[in-house]
C-alpha positions in Angstrom: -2.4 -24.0 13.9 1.4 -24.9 14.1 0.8 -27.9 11.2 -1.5 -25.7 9.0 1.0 -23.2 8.7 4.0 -25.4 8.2 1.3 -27.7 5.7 0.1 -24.6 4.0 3.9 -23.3 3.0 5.0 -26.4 2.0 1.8 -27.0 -0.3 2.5 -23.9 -1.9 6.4 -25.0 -2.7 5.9 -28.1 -4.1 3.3 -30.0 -1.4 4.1 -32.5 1.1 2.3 -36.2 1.7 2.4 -38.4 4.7 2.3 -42.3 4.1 1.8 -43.9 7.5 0.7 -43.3 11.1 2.2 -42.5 14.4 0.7 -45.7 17.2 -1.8 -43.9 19.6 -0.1 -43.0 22.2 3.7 -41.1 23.3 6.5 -42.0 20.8 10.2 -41.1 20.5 10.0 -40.2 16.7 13.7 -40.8 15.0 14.4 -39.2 11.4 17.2 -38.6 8.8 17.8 -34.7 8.3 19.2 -33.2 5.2 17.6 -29.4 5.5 16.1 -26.8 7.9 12.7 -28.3 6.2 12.8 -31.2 7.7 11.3 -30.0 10.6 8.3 -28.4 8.8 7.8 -31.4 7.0 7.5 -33.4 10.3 5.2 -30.7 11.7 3.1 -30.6 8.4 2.9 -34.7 8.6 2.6 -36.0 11.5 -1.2 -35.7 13.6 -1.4 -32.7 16.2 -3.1 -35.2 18.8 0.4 -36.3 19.4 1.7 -32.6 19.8 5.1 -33.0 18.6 8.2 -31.7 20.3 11.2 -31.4 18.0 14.9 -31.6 19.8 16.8 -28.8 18.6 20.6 -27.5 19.2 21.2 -25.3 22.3 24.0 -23.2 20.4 22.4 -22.4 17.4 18.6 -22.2 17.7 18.8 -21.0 21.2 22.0 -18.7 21.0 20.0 -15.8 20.7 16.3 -14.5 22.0 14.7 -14.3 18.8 15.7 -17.8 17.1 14.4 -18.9 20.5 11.3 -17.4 20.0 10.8 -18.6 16.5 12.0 -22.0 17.2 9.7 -22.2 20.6 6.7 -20.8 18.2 6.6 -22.2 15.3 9.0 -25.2 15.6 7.7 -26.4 19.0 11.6 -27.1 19.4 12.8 -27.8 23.3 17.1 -27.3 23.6 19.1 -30.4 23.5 22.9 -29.5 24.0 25.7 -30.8 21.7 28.8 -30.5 24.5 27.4 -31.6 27.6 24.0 -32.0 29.2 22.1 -33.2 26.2 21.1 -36.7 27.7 19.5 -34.4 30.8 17.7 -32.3 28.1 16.5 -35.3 26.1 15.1 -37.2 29.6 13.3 -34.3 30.7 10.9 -35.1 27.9 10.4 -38.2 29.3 6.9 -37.4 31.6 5.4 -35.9 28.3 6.1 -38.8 26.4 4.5 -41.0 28.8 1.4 -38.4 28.6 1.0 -39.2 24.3 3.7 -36.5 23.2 5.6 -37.6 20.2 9.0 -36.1 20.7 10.7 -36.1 17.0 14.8 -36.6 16.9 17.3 -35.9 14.6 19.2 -38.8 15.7 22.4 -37.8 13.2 23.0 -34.6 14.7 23.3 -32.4 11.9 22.2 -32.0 8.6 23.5 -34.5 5.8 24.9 -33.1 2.6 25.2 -35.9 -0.2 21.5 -37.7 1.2 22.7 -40.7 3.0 21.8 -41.0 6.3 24.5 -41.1 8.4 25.4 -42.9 11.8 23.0 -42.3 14.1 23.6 -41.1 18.6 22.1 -43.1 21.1 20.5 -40.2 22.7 16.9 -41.0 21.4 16.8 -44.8 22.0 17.7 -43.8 25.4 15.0 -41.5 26.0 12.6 -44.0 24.4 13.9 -46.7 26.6 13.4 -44.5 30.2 10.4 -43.5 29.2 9.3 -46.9 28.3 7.8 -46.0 24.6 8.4 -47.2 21.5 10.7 -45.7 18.7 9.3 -44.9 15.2 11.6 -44.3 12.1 10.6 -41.6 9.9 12.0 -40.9 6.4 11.8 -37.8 5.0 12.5 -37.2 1.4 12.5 -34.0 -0.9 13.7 -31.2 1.4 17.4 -31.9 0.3 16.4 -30.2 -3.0 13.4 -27.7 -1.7 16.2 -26.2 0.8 19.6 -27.7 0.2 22.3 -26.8 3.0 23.8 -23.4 2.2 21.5 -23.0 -0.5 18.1 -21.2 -1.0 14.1 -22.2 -1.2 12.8 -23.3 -4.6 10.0 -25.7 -5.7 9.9 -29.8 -4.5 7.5 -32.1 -3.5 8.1 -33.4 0.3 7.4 -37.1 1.2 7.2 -38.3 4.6 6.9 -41.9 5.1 6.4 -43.5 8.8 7.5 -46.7 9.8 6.6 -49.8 12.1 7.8 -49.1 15.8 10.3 -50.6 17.1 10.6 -52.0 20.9 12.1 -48.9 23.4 15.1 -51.4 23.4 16.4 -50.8 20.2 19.8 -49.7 19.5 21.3 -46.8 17.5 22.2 -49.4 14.7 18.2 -50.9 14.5 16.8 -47.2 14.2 19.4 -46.4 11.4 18.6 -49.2 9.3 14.5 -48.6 9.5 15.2 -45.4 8.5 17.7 -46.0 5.5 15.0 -48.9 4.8 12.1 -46.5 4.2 14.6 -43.7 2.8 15.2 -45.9 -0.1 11.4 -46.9 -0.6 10.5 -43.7 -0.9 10.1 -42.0 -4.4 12.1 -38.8 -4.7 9.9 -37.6 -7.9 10.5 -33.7 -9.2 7.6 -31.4 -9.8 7.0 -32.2 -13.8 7.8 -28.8 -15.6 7.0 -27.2 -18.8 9.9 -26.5 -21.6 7.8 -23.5 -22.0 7.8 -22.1 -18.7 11.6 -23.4 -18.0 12.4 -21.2 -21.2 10.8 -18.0 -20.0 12.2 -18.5 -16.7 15.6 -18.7 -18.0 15.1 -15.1 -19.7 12.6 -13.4 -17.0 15.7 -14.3 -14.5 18.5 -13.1 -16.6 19.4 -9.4 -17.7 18.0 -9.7 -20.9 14.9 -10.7 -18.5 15.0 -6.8 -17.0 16.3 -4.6 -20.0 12.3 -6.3 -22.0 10.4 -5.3 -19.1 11.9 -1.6 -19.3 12.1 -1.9 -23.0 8.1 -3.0 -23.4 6.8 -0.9 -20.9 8.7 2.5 -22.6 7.3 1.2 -25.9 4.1 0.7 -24.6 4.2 4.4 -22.7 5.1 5.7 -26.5 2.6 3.7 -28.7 2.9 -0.4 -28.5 -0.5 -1.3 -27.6 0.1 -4.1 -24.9 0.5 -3.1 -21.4 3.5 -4.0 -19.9 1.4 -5.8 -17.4 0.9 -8.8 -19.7 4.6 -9.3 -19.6 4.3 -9.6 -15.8 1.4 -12.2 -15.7 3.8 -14.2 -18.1 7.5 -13.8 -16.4 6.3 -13.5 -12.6 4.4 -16.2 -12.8 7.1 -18.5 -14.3 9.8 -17.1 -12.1 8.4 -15.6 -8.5 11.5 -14.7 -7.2 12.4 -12.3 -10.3 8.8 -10.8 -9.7 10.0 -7.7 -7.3 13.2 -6.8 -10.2 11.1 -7.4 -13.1 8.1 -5.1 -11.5 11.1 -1.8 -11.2 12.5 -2.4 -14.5 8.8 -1.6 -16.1 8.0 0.9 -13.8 11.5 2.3 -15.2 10.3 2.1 -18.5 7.1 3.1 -18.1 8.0 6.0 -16.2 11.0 6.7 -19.1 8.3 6.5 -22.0 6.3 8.5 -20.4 9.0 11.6 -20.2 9.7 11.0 -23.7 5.9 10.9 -24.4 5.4 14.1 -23.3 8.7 16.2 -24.8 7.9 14.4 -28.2 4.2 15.9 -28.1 5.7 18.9 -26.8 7.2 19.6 -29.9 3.7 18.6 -31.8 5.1 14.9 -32.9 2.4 12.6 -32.8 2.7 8.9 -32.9 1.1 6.3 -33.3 -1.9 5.1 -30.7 -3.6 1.8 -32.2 -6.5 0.5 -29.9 -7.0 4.1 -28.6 -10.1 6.0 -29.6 -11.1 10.1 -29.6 -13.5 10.1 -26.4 -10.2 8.8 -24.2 -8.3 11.5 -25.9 -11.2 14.0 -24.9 -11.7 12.3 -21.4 -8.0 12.7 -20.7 -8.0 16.2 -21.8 -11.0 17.3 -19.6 -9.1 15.5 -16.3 -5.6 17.7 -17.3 -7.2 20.5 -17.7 -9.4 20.3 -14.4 -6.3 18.5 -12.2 -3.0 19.1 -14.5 -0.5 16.3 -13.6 -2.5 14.7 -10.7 -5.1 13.4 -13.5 -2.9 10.4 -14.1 -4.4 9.3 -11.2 -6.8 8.2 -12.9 -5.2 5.9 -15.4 -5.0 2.6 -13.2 -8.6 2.3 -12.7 -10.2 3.3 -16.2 -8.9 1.9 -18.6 -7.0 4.5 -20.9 -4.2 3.5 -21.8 -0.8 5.1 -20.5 0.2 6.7 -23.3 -2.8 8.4 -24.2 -1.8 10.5 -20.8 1.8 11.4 -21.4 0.6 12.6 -25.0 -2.4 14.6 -24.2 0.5 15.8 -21.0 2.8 17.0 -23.4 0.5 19.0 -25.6 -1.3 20.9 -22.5 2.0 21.9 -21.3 2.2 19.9 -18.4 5.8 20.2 -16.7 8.1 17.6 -17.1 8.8 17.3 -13.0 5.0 17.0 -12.0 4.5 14.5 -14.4 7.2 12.2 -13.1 6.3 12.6 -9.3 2.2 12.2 -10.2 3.0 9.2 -12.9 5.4 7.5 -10.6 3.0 7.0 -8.2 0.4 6.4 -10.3 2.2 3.6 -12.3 4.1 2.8 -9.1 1.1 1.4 -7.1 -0.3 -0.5 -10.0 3.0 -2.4 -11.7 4.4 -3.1 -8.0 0.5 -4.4 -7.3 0.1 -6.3 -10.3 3.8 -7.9 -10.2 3.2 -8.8 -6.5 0.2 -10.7 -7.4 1.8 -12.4 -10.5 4.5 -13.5 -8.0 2.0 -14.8 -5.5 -0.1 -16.9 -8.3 3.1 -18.3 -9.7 4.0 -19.8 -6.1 0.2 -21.2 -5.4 0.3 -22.8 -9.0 4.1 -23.8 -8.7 2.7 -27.8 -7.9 1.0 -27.0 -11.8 3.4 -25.5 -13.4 3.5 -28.3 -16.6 0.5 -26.7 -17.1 2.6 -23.7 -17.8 1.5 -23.2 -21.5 -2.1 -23.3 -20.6 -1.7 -20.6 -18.3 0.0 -18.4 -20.9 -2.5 -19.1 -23.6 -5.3 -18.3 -21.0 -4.0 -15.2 -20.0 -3.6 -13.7 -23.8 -7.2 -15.1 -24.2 -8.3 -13.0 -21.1 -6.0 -10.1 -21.6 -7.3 -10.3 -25.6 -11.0 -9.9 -24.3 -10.5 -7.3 -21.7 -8.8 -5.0 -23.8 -11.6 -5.4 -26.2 -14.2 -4.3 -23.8 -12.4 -1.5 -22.7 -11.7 -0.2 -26.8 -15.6 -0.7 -27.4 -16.5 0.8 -23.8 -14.7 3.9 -25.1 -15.8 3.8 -28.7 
C-alpha cells in the first residue's frame, strides 16, 4: 500500500521509472539525496518483497510525535542519530537485513544543494558488512527539481536507476563512485511543455490572472454569454496551484454582476442576453415567484444561465441582501466545485501537458456543444 501511494503521487507530478533490480534477498541500499522526495521515489521504485526501511534523522523526523508518526507510516523510516548512537541504531537493523529487508541509506547525511553527490559516512558499509549483505548503489534523479531544498512541489519526472552490488566489504569511497557512476548515466529530461499552456500559466498565476476571472464572471452575470467556468477549465488546468484564487475571484465577480444585475433591472434597464431564450425567462419567473431569492438554487443544475436570474431578480423586487446570501451559495458551491476539479485534472494530465493546446481546443469544442443543447433544450 506504502509504494502505491508514494507511486501514485509521484505519477501524478511528473511520474517516476525504475531501471534495475534489487538481488533477492536483504540488501543495505546506498543513495545520493537532494530532496525530501527522495524517499518517495525509493518507496515508489524499489519491490515491496524486500520491505524497505529508510534511515532517517533522530532530531528532525523524530523530534516530535507527529513527524514520528508520519515518517513510521508512510516513510517506513527507523531513527538513526546524527551526535552519537547512530552506528547502534544502524546495526540494530542488522537481523532484518539477514531476513530479506532492504534497508535504504542516505549515506551523505543531508540533502545536497547544487546535485553533486557528496562524500559519503561509513555508517552503511558497516551495517552491510555485520550483517554480511551486499551494498547496492542507487541513483536517484529528478526530485532536485520536483522539490528543491527550501523550495516548493511542482511538476518533474523521477528516475531511479539501481546498480550492480557491491561485496559487504566495500568502503565509503567504492559506494560513492557507483553512485556518482549511475548519477551521471542517468537522463535528467524535463516534462516537454506547451508555449501555449506556459503562456496562460504565466497570466492565470499573475494579478492580471485574478482581476479576468472577476472581470468575466461579472460580465457574464450582466450579459457576456460564456460562463465563467470555461475560463476555469482553461487557467486551472494550466496552473493547479492558482486553481483555489482564481475560483474566489469569479465567485467575486459573479457574485458582483449579479448585484448590479438586479439594481440595473430594478430601474427597468434591460440588457443584453444573447443565447438566452423566453421559456428560461418564464421558467425563472415561475421559481421567484413560488421561492423569491432561494430559486437561484436552481441555476447550477439547469442550465439557465446566471444572468437570466439576477434580471428576472431585479424586476420581481427581490431584495438586494437575499439575493447575495441565496446567490453566494448557489454560485459558491458550483465555481469552488468546478475550479477544484479543473485543479485536480490539470495535476493527473500534468505528465501531458505539451498536449496543452489540444486540451483547450477540446474543451471549447465541448463547452461549444453543451451550450447548444441547453439553448435548443430551452427553445
Amino acid at each position: 500500500m506504502r509504494r502505491a501511494l508514494w507511486w501514485l503521487v509521484l505519477t501524478v507530478t511528473g511520474g517516476v521509472r525504475r531501471h534495475g533490480q534489487l538481488p533477492p534477498r536483504g540488501c543495505v541500499v546506498v543513495a545520493n539525496h537532494s530532496s525530501h522526495a527522495d524517499t518517495a521515489a525509493l518507496l515508489a521504485a524499489l519491490d515491496a518483497r524486500h520491505r524497505p526501511a529508510i534511515g532517517a534523522a533522530a532530531d528532525y523526523w523524530f523530534a516530535s510525535p507527529w513527524r514520528r508518526r508520519v515518517c513510521r507510516v508512510l516513510a517506513a523510516g527507523f531513527p538513526v542519530r546524527r551526535t552519537g548512537g547512530g552506528m547502534d541504531d544502524l546495526l540494530s537493523m542488522a537481523d532484518g537485513l539477514r531476513a530479506g529487508r532492504a534497508v535504504v541509506l542516505f549515506p551523505e547525511g543531508t540533502r545536497g544543494a547544487d546535485g553533486a553527490v557528496g562524500a559519503f559516512h561509513r555508517g552503511a558499509l558497516v551495517l552491510a558488512e555485520h550483517a554480511g549483505v551486499p551494498v547496492v548503489p542507487v541513483a536517484i534523479v529528478g526530485t532536485d527539481r520536483l522539490l528543491p531544498k527550501h523550495g516548493r512541489l511542482r511538476s518533474s519526472p523521477v528516475r531511479v536507476r539501481i546498480g550492480e552490488p557491491l561485496p559487504p566489504s566495500a568502503t565509503p569511497e567504492d559506494a560513492r563512485a557507483a553512485v556518482a557512476a549511475l548519477h551521471a548515466r542517468t537522463p535528467a529530461k524535463p516534462l516537454r511543455d506547451s508555449p501555449v499552456r506556459r503562456r496562460v500559466a504565466t497570466v492565470a498565476a499573475s494579478r492580471l490572472g485574478l482581476l479576468l476571472a472577476f472581470a468575466w464572471a461579472c460580465a457574464e452575470a450582466l450579459s457576456w454569454p460564456l460562463m465563467p467556468e470555461l475560463l476555469l477549465g482553461v487557467a486551472c488546468v494550466a496552473v493547479p496551484r492558482a486553481a483555489l484564487r482564481l475560483s474566489f475571484a469569479a465567485l467575486a465577480g459573479s457574485l458582483a454582476g449579479g448585484l448590479l444585475a438586479l439594481q440595473l433591472a430594478n430601474t427597468e434597464l434591460q440588457l443584453p442576453a444573447p443565447l438566452t431564450t423566453d421559456r428560461m425567462r418564464a421558467e425563472v419567473r415561475q421559481e421567484l415567484a413560488a421561492e423569491s431569492a432561494s430559486a437561484v438554487r436552481h441555476q447550477p443544475w439547469n442550465g439557465i444561465p446566471f444572468k437570466v436570474y439576477a434580471a428576472e431578480a431585479g424586476r420581481a423586487d427581490v431584495p438586494a441582501a437575499d439575493w447575495f446570501v441565496e446567490s453566494a451559495q448557489a454560485r459558491g458551491g458550483r465555481t469552488l466545485t468546478v475550479g477544484a476539479a479543473f485543479a485536480v485534472l490539470g495535476l493527473l494530465l500534468c505528465r501531458f501537458r505539451r498536449h496543452y493546446g489540444a486540451y483547450v481546443a477540446l474543451l471549447g469544442a465541448g463547452f461549444a456543444a453543451g451550450l447548444s443543447l441547453v439553448v435548443a433544450g430551452w427553445s
